[in-house]
Each structure stands twice: as structure tokens, then as C-alpha cells.
C-alpha positions in Angstrom: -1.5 -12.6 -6.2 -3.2 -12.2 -3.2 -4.5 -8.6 -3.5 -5.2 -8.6 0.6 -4.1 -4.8 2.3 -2.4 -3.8 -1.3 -4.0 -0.7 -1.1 -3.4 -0.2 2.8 0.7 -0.9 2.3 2.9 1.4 0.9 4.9 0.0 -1.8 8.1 2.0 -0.7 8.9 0.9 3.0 5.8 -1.4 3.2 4.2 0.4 6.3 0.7 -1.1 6.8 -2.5 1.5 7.2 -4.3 0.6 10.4 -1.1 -0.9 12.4 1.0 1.1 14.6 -1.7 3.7 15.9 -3.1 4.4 12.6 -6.3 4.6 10.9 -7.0 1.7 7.8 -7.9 3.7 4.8 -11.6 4.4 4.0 -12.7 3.2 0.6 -13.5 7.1 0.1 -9.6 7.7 0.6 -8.5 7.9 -2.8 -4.4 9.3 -2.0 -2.7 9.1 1.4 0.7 9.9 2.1 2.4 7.5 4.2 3.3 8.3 7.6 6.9 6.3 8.0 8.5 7.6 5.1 6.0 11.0 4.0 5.4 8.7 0.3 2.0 9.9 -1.2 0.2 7.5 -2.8 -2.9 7.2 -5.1 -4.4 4.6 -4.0 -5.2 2.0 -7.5 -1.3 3.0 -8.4 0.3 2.1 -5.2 -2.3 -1.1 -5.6 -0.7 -1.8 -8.7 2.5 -1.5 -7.8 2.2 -3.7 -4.3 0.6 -6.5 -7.0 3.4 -6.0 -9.6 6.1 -6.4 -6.3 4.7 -9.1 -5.4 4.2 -10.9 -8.8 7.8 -10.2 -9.7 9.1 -11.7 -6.4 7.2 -15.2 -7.6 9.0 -15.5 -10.4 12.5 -15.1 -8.7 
């Protein structure tokens, strides 16, 4: 799995940091909350769950 922007994209409506006006995360932004639908995140979690979406969706 490519781990490309899975820390930047929110694993619930898969809004992308630094598109749409916004800021990309700083390494030194450990939680964010995302600003389409108000998820909060920690960072390595929402990571992990981004990789195990898209590891899943290869198997289909």
C-alpha cells in the first residue's frame, strides 16, 4: 500500500489536508480534526486506518 497523504486524508469522508484552502499538516501536528466533517483524528491511527481501507479494498 502506497502510504502517500495517509496521514493528510481523513479516513471518514476522505478530505485531503492542503486542498481546498487548507494547510498540509506539519509533521509536528500530531491530532487534527477535519474540517468537512469536524472528525478528529490522531494522526498514526487515522494512518492506520487509511492503510487498512485501502488494503482491504485490494482484496475485494
Amino acid at each position: 500500500i502506497n502510504p502517500r497523504n495517509t496521514t493528510q486524508t481523513c479516513h471518514r469522508c476522505d478530505f485531503v489536508m492542503g486542498t481546498e484552502g487548507t494547510d498540509k499538516l506539519r509533521l509536528a501536528d500530531r491530532e487534527w480534526t477535519c474540517p468537512k466533517c469536524h472528525t478528529h483524528h490522531v494522526r498514526d491511527h487515522n494512518a492506520a486506518q487509511n492503510i487498512l481501507i485501502k488494503g482491504l479494498a485490494k482484496l475485494a
